[in-house]
C-alpha positions, 0 to 999 in steps of 0.5 A, a space after each residue: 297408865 302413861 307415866 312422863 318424867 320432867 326435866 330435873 330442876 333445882 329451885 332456891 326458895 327466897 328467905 323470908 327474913 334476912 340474917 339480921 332479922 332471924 338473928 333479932 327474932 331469936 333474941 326476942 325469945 330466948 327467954 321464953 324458949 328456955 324458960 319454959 316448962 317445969 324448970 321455968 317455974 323454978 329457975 327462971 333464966 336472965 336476959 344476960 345469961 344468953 348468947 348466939 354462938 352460931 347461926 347458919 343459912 341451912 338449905 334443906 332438900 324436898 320433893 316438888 311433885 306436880 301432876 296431871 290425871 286424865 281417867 276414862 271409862 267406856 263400859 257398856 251393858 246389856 240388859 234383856 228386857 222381857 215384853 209381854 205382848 200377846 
């Protein structure tokens, strides 16, 4: 088995939402995330009652693996075949 390492590279994926949209996207369900489960049923939460106190660009590290596998079999076999010849 050959194993080769590649070059270490650091990628920064591009966001798929600007902050003003991640921020807009929260504030269309706060509501439906608060006011969900048994509580909900209860005690259901006003639009006025919330508020974003803070909001972050978080960059999160992964694994980025990408390989190649090249297998190859040599087997040979003998067999005895019997010949009934007079």
């Amino acid at each position: 088995m050959d194993i080769t390492f590649g070059k270490e590279q650091i990628f920064r994926l591009l966001p798929k939402l600007n902050m003003d949209q991640a921020r807009e996207k929260a504030w269309d369900k706060k509501t439906t995330v608060f006011g969900s489960g048994l509580t909900g049923l209860f005690s259901c939460p006003k639009s006025e009652e919330f508020q974003i106190k803070y909001s972050e660009y978080r960059y999160e590290p992964f694994w980025h693996v990408a390989s190649n596998v090249r297998y190859e079999y040599d087997r040979t076999r003998s067999y005895n075949v019997p010949i009934l010849a007079p």
